[in-house]
C-alpha positions as YAML, in Angstrom:
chain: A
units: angstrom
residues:
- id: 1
  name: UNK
  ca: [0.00, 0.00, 0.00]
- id: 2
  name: UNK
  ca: [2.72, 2.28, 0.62]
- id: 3
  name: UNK
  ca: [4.39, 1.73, -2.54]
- id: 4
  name: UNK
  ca: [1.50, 2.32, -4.34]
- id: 5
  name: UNK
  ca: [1.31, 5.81, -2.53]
- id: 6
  name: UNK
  ca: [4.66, 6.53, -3.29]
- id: 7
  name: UNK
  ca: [3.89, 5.88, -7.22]
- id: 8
  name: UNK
  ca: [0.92, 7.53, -7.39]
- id: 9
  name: UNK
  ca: [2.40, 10.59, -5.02]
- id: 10
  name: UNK
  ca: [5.59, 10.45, -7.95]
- id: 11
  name: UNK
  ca: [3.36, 10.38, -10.98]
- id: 12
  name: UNK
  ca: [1.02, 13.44, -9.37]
- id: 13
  name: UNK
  ca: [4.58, 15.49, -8.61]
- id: 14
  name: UNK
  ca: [6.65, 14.81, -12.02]
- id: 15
  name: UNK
  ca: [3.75, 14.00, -14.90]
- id: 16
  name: UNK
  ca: [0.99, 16.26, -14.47]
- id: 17
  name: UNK
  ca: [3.19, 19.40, -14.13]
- id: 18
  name: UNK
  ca: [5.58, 18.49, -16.75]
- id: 19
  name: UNK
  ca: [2.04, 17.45, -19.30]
- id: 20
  name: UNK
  ca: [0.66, 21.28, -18.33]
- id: 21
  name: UNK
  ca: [4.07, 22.79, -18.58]
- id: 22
  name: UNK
  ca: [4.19, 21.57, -22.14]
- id: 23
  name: UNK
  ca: [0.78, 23.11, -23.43]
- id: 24
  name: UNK
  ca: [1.41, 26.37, -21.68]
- id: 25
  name: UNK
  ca: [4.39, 27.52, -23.47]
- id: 26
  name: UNK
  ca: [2.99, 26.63, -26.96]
- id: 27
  name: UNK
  ca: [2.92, 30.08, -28.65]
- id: 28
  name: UNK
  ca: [3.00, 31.72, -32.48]
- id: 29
  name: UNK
  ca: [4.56, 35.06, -32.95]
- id: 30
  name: UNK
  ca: [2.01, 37.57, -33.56]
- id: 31
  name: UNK
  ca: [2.05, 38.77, -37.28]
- id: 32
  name: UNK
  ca: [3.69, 42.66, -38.44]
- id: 33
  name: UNK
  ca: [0.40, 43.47, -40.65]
- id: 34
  name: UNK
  ca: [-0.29, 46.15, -42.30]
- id: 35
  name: UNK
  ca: [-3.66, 48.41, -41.65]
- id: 36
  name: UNK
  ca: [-5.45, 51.32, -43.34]
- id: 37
  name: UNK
  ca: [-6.15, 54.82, -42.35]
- id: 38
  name: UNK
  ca: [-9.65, 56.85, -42.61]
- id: 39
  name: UNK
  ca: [-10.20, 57.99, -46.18]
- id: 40
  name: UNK
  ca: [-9.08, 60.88, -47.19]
- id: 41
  name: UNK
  ca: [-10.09, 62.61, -50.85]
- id: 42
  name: UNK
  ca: [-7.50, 61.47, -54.21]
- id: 43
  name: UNK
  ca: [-7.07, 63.51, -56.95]
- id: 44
  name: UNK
  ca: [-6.61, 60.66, -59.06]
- id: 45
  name: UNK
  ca: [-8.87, 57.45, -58.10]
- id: 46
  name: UNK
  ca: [-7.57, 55.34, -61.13]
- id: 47
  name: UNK
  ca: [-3.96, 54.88, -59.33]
- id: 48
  name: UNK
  ca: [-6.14, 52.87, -56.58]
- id: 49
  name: UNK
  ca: [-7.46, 49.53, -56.44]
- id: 50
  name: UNK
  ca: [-10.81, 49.30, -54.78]
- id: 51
  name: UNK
  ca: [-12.39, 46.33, -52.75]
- id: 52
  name: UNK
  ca: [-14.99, 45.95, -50.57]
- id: 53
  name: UNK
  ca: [-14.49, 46.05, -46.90]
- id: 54
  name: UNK
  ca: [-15.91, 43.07, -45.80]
- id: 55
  name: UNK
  ca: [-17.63, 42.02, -42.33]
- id: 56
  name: UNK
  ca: [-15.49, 39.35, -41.28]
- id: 57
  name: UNK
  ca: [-12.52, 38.06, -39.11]
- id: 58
  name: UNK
  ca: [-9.07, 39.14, -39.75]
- id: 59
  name: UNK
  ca: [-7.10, 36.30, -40.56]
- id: 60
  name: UNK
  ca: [-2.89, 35.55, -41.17]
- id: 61
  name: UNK
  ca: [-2.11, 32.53, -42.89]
- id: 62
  name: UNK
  ca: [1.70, 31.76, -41.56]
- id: 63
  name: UNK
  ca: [2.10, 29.03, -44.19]
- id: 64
  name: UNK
  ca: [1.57, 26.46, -41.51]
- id: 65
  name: UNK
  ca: [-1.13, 27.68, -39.10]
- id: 66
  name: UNK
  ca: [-3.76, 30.67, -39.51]
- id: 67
  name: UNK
  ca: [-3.83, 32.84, -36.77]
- id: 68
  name: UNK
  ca: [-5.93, 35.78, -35.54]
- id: 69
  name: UNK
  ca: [-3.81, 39.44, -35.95]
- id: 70
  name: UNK
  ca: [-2.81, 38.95, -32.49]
- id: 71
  name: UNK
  ca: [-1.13, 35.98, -32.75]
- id: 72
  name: UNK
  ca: [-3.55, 33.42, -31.16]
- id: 73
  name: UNK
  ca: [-4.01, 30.03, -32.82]
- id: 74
  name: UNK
  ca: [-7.47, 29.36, -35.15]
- id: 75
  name: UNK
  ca: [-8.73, 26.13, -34.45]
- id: 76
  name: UNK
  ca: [-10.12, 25.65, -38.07]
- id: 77
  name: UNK
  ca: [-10.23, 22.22, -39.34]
- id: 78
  name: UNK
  ca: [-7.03, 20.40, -41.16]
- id: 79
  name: UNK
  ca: [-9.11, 19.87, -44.25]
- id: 80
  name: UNK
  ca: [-9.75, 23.66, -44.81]
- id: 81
  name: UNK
  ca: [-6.41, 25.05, -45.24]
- id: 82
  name: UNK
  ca: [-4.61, 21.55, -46.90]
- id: 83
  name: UNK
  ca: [-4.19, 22.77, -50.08]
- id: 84
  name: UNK
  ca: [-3.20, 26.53, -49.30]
- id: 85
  name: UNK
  ca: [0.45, 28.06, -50.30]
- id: 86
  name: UNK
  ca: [3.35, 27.65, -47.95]
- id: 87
  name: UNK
  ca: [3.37, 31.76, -48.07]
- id: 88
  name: UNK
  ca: [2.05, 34.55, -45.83]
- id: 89
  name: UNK
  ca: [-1.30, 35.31, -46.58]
- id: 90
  name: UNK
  ca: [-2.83, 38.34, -45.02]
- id: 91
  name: UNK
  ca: [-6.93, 37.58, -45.27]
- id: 92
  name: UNK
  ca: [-10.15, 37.62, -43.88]
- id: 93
  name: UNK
  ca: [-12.28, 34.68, -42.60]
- id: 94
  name: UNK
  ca: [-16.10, 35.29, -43.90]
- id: 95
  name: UNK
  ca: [-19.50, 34.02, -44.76]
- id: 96
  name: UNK
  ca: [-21.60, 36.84, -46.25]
- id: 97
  name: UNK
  ca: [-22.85, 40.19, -45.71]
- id: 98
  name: UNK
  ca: [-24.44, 40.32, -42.43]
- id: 99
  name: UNK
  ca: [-23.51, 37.16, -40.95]
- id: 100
  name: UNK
  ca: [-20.33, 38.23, -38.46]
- id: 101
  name: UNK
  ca: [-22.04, 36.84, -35.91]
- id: 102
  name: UNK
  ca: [-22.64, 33.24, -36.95]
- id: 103
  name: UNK
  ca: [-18.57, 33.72, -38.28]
- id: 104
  name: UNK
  ca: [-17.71, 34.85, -34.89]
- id: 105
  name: UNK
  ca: [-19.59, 31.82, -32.99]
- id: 106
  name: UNK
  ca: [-17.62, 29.28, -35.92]
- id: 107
  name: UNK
  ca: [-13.82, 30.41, -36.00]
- id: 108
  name: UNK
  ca: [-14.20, 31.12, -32.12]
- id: 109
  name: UNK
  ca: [-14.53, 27.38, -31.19]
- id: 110
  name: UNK
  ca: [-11.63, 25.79, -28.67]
- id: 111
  name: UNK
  ca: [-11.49, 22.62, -31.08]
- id: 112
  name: UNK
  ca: [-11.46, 22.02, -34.61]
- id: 113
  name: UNK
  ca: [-14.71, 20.55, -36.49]
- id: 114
  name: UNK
  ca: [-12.99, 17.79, -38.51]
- id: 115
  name: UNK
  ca: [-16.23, 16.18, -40.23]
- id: 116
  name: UNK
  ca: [-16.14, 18.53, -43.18]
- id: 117
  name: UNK
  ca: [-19.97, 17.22, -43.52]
- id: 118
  name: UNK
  ca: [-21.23, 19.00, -40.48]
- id: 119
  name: UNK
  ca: [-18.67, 21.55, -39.81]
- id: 120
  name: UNK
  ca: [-19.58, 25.20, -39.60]
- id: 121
  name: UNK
  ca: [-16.24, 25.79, -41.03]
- id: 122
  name: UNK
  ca: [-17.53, 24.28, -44.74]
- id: 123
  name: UNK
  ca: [-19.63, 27.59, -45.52]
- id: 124
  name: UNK
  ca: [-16.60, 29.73, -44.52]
- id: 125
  name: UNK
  ca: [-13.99, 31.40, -46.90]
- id: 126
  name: UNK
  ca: [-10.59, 32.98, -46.19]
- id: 127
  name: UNK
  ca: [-10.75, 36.13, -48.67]
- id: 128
  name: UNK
  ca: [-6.71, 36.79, -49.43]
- id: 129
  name: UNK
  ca: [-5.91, 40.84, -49.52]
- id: 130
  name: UNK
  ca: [-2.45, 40.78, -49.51]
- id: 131
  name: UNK
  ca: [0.76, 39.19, -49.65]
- id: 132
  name: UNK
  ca: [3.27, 40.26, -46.68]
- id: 133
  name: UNK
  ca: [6.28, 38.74, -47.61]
- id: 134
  name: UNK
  ca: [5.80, 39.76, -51.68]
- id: 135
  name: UNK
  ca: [8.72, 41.97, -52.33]
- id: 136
  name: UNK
  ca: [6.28, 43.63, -55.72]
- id: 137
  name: UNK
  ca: [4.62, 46.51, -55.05]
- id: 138
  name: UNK
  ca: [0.57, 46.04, -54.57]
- id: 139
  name: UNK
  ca: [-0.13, 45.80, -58.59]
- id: 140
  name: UNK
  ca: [2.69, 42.54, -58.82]
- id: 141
  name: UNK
  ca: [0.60, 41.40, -55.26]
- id: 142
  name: UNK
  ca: [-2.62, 41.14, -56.82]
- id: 143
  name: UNK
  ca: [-1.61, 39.32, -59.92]
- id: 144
  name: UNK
  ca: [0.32, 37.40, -57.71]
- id: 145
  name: UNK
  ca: [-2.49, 36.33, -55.32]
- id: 146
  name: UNK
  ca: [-4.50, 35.62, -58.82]
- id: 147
  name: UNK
  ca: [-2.01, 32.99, -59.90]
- id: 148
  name: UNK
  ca: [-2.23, 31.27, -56.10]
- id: 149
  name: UNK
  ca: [-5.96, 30.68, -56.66]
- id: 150
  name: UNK
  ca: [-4.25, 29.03, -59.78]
- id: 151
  name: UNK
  ca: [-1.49, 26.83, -58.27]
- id: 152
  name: UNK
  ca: [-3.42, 25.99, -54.95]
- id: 153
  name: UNK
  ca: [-6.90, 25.40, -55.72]
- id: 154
  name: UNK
  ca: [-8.47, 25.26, -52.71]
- id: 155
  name: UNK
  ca: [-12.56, 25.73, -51.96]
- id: 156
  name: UNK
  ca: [-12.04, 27.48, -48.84]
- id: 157
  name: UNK
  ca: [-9.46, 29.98, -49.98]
- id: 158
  name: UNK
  ca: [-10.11, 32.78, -52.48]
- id: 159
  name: UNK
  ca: [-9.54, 36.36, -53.27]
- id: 160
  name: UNK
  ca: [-11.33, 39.91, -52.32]
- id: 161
  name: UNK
  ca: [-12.01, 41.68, -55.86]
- id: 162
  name: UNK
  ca: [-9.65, 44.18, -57.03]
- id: 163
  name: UNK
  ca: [-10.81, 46.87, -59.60]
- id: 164
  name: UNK
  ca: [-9.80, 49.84, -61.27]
- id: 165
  name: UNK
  ca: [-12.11, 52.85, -61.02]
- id: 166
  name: UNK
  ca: [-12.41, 55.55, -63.69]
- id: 167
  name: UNK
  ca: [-13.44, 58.79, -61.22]
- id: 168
  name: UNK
  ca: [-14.80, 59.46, -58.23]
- id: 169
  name: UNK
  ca: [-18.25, 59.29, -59.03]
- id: 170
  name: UNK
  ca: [-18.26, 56.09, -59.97]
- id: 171
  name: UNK
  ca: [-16.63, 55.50, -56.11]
- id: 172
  name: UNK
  ca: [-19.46, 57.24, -54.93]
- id: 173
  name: UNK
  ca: [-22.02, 54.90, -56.46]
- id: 174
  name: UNK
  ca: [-20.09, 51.34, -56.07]
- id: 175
  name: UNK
  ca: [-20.16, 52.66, -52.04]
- id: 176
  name: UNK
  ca: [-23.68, 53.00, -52.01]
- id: 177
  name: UNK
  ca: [-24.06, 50.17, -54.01]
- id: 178
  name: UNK
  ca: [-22.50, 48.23, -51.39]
- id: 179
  name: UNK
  ca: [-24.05, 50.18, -48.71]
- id: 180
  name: UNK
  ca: [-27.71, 49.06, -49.95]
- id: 181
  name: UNK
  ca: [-26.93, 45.44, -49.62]
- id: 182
  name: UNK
  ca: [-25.77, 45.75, -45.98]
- id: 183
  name: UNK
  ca: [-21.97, 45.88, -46.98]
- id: 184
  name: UNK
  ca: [-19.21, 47.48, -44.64]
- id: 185
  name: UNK
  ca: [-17.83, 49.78, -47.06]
- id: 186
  name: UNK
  ca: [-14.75, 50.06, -49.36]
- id: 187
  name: UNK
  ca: [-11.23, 49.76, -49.33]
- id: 188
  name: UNK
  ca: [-8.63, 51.86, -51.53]
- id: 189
  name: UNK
  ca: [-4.73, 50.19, -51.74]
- id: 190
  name: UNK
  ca: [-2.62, 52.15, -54.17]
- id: 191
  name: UNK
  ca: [-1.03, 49.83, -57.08]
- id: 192
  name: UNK
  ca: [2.50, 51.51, -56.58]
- id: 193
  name: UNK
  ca: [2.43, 50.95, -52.73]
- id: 194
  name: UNK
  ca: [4.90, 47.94, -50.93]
- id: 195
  name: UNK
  ca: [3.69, 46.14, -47.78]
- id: 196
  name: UNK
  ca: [4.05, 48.27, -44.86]
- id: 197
  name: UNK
  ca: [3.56, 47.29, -41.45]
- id: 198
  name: UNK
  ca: [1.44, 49.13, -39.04]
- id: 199
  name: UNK
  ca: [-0.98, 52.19, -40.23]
- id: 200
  name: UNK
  ca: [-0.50, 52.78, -44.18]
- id: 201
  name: UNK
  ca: [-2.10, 56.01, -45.67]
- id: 202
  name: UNK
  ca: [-1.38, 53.92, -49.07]
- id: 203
  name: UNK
  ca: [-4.34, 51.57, -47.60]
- id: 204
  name: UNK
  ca: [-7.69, 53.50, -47.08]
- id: 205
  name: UNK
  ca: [-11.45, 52.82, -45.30]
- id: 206
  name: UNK
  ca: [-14.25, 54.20, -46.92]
- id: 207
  name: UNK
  ca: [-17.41, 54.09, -45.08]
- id: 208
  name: UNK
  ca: [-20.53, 55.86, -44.73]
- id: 209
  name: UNK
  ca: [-20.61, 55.85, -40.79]
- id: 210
  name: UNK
  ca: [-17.67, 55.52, -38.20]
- id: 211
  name: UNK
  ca: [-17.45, 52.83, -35.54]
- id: 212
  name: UNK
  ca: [-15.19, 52.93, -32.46]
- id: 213
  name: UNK
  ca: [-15.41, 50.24, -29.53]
- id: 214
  name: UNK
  ca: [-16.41, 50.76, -25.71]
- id: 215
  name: UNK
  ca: [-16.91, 48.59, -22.89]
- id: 216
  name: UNK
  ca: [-20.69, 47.67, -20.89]
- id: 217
  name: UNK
  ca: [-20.59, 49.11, -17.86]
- id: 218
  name: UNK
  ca: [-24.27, 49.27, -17.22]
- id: 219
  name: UNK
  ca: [-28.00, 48.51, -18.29]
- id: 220
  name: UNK
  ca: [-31.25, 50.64, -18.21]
- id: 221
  name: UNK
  ca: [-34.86, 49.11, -18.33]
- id: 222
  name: UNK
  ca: [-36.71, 49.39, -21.29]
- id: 223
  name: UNK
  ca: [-40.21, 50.89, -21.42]
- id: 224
  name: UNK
  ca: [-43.17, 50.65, -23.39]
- id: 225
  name: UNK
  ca: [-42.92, 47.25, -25.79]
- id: 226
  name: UNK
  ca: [-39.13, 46.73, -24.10]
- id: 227
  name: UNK
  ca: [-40.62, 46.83, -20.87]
- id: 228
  name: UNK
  ca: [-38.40, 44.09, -18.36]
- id: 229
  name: UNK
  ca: [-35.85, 44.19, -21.32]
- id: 230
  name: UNK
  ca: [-33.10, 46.09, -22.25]
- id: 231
  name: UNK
  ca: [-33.50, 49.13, -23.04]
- id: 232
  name: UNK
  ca: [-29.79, 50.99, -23.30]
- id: 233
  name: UNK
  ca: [-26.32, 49.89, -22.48]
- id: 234
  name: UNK
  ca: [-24.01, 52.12, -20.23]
- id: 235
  name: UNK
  ca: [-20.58, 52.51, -21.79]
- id: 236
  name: UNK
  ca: [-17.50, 53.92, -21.15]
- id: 237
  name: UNK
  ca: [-14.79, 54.12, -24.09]
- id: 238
  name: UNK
  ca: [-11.05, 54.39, -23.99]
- id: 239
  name: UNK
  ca: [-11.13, 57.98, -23.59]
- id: 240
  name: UNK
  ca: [-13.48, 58.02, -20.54]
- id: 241
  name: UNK
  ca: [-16.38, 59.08, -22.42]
- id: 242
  name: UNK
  ca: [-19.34, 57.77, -20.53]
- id: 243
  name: UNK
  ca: [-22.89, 57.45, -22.94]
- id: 244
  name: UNK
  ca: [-26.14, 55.51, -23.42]
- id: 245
  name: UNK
  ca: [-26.94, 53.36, -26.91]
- id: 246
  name: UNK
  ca: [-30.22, 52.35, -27.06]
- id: 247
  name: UNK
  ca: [-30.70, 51.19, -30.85]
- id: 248
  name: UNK
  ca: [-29.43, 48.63, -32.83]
- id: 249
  name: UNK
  ca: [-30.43, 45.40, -30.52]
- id: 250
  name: UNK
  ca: [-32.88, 42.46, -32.07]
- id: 251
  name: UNK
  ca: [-35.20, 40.90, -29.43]
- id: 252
  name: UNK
  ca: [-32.95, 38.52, -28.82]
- id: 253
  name: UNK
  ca: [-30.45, 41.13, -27.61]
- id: 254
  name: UNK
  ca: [-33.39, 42.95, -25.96]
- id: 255
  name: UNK
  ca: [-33.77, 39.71, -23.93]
- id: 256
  name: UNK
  ca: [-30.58, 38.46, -23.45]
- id: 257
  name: UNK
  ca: [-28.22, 41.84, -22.81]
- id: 258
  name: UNK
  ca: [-24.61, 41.71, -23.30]
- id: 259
  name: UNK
  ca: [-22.80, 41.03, -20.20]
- id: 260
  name: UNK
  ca: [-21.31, 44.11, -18.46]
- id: 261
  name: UNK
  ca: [-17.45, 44.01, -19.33]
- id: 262
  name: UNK
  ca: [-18.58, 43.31, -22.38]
- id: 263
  name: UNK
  ca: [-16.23, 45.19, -25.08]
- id: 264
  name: UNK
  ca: [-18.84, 46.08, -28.47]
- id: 265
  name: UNK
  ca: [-18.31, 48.29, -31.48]
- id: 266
  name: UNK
  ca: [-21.12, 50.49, -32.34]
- id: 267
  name: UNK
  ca: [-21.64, 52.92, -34.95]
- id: 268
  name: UNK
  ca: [-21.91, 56.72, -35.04]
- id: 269
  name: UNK
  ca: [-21.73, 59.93, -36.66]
- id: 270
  name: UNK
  ca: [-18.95, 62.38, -35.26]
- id: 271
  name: UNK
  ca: [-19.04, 63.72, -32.16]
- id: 272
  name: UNK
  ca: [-21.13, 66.35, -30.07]
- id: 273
  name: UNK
  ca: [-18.70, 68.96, -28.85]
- id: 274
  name: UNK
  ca: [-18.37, 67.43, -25.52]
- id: 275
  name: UNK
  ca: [-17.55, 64.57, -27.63]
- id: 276
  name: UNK
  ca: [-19.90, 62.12, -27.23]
- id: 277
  name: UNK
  ca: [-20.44, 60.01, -30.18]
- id: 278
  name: UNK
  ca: [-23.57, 61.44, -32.63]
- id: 279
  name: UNK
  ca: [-26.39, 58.83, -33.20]
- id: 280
  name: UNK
  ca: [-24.48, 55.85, -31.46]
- id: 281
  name: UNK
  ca: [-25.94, 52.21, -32.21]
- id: 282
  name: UNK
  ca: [-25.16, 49.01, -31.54]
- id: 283
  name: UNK
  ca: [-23.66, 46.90, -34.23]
- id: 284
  name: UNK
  ca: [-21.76, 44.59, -32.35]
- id: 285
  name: UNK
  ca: [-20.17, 42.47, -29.81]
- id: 286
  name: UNK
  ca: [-16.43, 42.50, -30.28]
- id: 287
  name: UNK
  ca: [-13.96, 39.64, -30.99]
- id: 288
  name: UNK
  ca: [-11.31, 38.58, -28.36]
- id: 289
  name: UNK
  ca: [-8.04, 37.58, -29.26]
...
């Protein structure tokens, strides 16, 4: 009896530390991406190429492993990325217009879906923007990233659409075009620009509305129909910046409130001069990484 003790007090002292010491220091180095600036107005809009901003996950493909832009692991299946290049792929994980959420509750998952039949992960795509490691300046990246979807045909990889645009007006109207069928916005990259890391004014966001983040610190009761629901989050952003948004929640929401702590981007237009976001909303509840 006292040997057994003695093995089991030896395994419970040696193993078990040693097994958790193993999966703890597992880490990826968090990508050097590149990200765009605010648009500002171009005198010349044919230098550009223009893509819609799309409502999804950022995404780094390594060449091994696709991680988020921080660095953390995506548990998406093996099948999905088997036949992708051995390059850097700078991307974004999505499903469609409007469907973040569902994305969000599918790439989030501790544990891969391996039955491709089943898997959430068969209706997503990992849209390719850029090449990081591509020497070429953005014109040589996107006929490079054309010729990928050449040499690695895969179903779950493919490419954000580049185009040329004559003038501004016709910017104007492919942004409401967009707009209309609940699209983020656009994004302007200029053709003679390299890969920079960090904030590029060469890479631009064009959006009819601004969104910043803040965190729940609070709820309010609703009245009338939203009586005993929600009826505004408290928030606080970065800046200290304390404010109510009470639109842009379904029922569900109404019912079922974000948790306070709760970091969630909303949407507004400028600032009152106190500085308190103009017509705030909620779009939604914000990815951790």
């Amino acid at each position: 009896m006292t040997k057994y003790y003695l093995l089991v007090l030896f395994l419970l002292t040696f193993t078990v530390p040693w097994s958790l010491t193993a999966q703890q220091t597992t880490k990826f180095i968090k990508p050097n991406i590149q990200h765009g600036v605010h648009y500002h107005k171009v005198t010349d809009i044919s230098q550009y190429y223009v893509s819609e901003k799309l409502d999804g996950v950022r995404g780094y493909w390594n060449g091994k492993q696709l991680l988020t832009r921080q660095g953390n692991l995506i548990n998406s299946p093996s099948w999905f990325t088997q036949y992708w290049p051995t390059s850097p792929i700078d991307g974004e994980l999505w499903l469609n217009r409007g469907e973040f959420q569902a994305l969000l509750a599918c790439v989030s998952k501790h544990s891969a879906e391996e039955n491709e039949t089943i898997s959430c992960w068969g209706k997503v795509r990992f849209m390719m923007f850029d090449l990081p490691k591509h020497q070429g300046d953005f014109n040589e990246r996107v006929n490079k990233m054309q010729d990928l979807l050449i040499q690695f045909p895969s179903p779950y990889l493919a490419m954000i659409s580049q185009v040329k645009l004559k003038d501004i007006s016709v910017l104007e109207n492919k942004l409401n075009e967009v707009i209309a069928n609940q699209g983020e916005g656009l994004m302007l990259h200029l053709a003679s620009a390299h890969y920079k890391t960090g904030r590029n004014t060469a890479l631009m966001k064009l959006k009819k509305h601004q969104d910043a983040e803040a965190t729940i610190i609070g709820h309010t009761e609703g009245k009338g129909k939203y009586k005993e629901l929600l009826g505004a989050i408290i928030v606080k952003t970065s800046d200290g910046i304390v404010f109510k948004i009470g639109s842009g929640f379904n029922d569900f929401q109404r019912a079922h409130p974000p948790k306070i702590g709760t970091i969630i981007t909303f949407k507004y237009n400028g600032l009152t001069s106190a500085g308190v976001p103009r017509f705030a909303r909620f779009w939604r509840i914000k990815k951790t990484e």
